[in-house]
C-alpha positions as CSV (number, residue, x, y, z in Angstrom):
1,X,13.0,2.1,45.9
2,X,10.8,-0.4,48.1
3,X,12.7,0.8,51.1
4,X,12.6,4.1,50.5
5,X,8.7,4.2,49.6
6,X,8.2,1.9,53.2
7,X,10.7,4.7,55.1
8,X,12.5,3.9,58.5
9,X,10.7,0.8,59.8
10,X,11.6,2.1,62.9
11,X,10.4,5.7,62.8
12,X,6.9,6.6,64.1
13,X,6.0,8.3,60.6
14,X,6.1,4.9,58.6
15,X,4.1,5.0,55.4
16,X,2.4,1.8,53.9
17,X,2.8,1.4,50.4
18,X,-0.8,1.4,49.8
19,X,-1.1,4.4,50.8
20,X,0.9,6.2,48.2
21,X,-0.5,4.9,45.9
22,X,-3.4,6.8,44.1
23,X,-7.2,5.6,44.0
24,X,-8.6,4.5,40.5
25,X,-10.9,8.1,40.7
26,X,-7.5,10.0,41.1
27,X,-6.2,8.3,38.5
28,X,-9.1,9.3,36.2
29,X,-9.1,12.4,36.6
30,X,-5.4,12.7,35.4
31,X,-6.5,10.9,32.5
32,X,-3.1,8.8,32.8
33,X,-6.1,5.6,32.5
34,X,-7.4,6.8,29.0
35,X,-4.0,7.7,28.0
36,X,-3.1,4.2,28.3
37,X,-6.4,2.4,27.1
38,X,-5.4,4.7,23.6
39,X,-1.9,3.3,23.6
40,X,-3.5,-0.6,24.0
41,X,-5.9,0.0,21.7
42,X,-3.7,1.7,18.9
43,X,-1.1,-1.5,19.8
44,X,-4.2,-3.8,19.5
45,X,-5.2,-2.3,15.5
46,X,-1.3,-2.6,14.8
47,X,-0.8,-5.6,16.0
48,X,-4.1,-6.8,14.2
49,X,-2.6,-4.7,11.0
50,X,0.3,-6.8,11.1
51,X,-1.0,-10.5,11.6
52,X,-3.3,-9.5,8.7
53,X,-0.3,-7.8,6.4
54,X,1.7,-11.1,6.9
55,X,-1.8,-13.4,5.7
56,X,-1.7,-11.6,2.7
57,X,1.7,-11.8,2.1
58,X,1.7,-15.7,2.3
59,X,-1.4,-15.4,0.2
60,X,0.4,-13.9,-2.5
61,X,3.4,-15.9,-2.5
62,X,1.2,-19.7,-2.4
63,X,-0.6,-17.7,-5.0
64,X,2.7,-17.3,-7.2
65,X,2.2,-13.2,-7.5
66,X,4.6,-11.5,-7.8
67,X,4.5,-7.3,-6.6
68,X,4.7,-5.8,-10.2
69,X,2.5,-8.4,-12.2
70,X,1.7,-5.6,-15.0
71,X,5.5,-5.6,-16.0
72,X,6.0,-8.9,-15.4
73,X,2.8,-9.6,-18.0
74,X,4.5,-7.0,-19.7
75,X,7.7,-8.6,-20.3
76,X,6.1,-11.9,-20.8
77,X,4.4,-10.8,-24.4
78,X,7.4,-9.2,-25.8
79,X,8.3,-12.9,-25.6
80,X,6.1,-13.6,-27.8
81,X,6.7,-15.8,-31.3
82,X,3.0,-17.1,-32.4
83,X,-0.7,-17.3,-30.9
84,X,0.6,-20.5,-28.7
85,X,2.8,-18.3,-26.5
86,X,-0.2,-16.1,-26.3
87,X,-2.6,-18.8,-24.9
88,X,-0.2,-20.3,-23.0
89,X,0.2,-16.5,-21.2
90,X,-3.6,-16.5,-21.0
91,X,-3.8,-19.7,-19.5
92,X,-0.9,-19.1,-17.0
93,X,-2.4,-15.5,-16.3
94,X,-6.1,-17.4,-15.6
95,X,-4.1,-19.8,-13.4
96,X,-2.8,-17.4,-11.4
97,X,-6.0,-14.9,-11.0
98,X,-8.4,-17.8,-9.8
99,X,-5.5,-19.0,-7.5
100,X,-5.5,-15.5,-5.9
101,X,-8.8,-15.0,-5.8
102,X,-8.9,-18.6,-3.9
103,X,-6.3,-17.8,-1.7
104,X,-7.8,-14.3,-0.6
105,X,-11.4,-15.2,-0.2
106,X,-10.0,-17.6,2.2
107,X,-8.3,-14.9,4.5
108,X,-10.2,-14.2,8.1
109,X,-8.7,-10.4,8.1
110,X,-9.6,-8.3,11.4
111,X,-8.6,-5.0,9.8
112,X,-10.4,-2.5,8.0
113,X,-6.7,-2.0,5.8
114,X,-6.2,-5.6,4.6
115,X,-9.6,-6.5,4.2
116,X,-9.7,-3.1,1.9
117,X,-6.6,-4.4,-0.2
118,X,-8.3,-7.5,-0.3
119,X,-11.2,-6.7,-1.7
120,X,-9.4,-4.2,-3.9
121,X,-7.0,-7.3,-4.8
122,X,-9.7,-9.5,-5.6
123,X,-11.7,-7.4,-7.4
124,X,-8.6,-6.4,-10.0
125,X,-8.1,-10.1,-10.1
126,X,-12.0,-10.5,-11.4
127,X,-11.7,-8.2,-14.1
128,X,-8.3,-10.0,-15.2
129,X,-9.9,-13.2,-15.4
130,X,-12.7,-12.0,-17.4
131,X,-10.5,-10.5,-19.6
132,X,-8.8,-13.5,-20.1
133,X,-11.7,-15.6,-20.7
134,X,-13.3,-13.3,-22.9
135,X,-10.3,-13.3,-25.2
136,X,-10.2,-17.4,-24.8
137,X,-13.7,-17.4,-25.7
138,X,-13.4,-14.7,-29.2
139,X,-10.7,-16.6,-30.0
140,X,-12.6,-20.2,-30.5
141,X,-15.8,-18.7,-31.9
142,X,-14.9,-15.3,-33.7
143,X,-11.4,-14.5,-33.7
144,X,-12.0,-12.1,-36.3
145,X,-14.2,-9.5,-34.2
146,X,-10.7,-7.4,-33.3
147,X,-13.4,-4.8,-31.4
148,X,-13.9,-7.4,-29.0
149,X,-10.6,-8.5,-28.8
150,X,-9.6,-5.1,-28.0
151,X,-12.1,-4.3,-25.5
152,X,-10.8,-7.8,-24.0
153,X,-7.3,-7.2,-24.0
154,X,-8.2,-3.0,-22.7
155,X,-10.1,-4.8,-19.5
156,X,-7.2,-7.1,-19.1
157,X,-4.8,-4.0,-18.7
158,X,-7.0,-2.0,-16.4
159,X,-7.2,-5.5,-14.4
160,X,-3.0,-5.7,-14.2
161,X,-3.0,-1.9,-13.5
162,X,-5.6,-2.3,-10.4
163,X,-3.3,-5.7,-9.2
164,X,-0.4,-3.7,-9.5
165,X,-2.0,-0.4,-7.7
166,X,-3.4,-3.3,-5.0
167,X,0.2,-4.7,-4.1
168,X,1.9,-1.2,-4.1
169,X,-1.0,-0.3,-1.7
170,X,-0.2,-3.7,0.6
171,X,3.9,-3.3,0.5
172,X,3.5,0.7,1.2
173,X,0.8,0.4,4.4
174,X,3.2,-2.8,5.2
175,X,5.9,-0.8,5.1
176,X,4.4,2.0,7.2
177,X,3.5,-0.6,10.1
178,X,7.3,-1.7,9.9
179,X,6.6,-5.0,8.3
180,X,9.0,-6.9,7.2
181,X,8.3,-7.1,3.1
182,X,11.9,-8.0,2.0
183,X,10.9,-12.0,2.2
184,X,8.5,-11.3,-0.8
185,X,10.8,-8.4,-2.8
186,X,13.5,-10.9,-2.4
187,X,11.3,-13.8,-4.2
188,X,10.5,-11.1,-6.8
189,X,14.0,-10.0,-7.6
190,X,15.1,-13.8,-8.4
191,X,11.8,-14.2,-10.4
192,X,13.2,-11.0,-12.1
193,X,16.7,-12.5,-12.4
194,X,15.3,-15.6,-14.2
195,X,13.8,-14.4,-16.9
196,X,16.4,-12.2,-17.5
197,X,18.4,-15.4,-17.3
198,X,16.3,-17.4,-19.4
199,X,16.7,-14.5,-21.8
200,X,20.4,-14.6,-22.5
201,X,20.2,-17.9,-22.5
């Protein structure tokens, strides 16, 4: 191609290769230079997507979530044989909120998507937590007020709901950038596996 673009080198009609090529006004007006300063800047919000998909990910996972936390809570109180297993649910569940919370407010996201699951993360991690504590706190100083207890244990659901909605929202816009979730399904299937193994057992 090089040869063919400088022609005969010893013909009178030799061309330079500067020549051929087209001045940066030509170019414009094509549009071939926006064309490609789109393409960059869609590869630079991907690739900005994906670094911040993969933060939240390892967030998650030091945080010990798992993607469906409602049916895992779920699970976890059909378990249940006295008010011990309770508290010790409540306390594992207030574990796990403030370590998410933790791990997420320390995230330096670049993109408008994760910093929207974050927030929507954290915020469904809040209203967990206060659940939680609320129901901590009826039960040392009036665990006979069963309104309040139910409000508690109602803003405790529609905290696991909104965690649940937030990590279907993270694994299906992860999944749409062609991120690789299967490291965190993967933990969540054997987390799946044993309880059903501490079950039979």
């Amino acid at each position: 191609m090089l040869l063919a673009a400088c022609g005969d080198a010893g013909s009178k009609n030799t061309t330079k290769i500067n020549d051929t090529q087209p001045s940066k006004d030509e170019l414009d007006k094509t549009g071939i230079v926006e064309n490609a300063r789109q393409v960059l800047d869609t590869l630079n919000v991907k690739s900005t997507q994906l670094s911040d998909m993969w933060a939240i990910q390892q967030a998650f996972q030091r945080a010990g979530v798992t993607p469906d936390i409602e049916q895992v809570l779920q699970h976890k109180m059909t378990q249940v044989k006295n008010q011990a297993d309770v508290k010790t649910i409540i306390n594992e569940q207030l574990v796990l909120t403030q370590n998410l919370q933790d791990e997420l407010n320390g995230l330096e996201l670049q993109s408008q998507e994760g910093k929207d699951i974050v927030q929507k993360t954290t915020d469904a991690a809040q209203k967990m937590h206060n659940g939680l504590q609320t129901i901590i706190t009826l039960d040392l100083q009036n665990p006979n007020d069963m309104a309040a207890i139910n409000q508690a244990v109602m803003q405790i659901q529609e905290g696991t709901n909104a965690l649940s909605d937030s990590m279907n929202d993270f694994l299906n816009l992860a999944k749409d950038l062609g991120f690789d979730t299967k490291a965190a399904i993967e933990k969540y299937q054997k987390y799946q596996q044993s309880i059903q193994n501490q079950q039979t057992n």
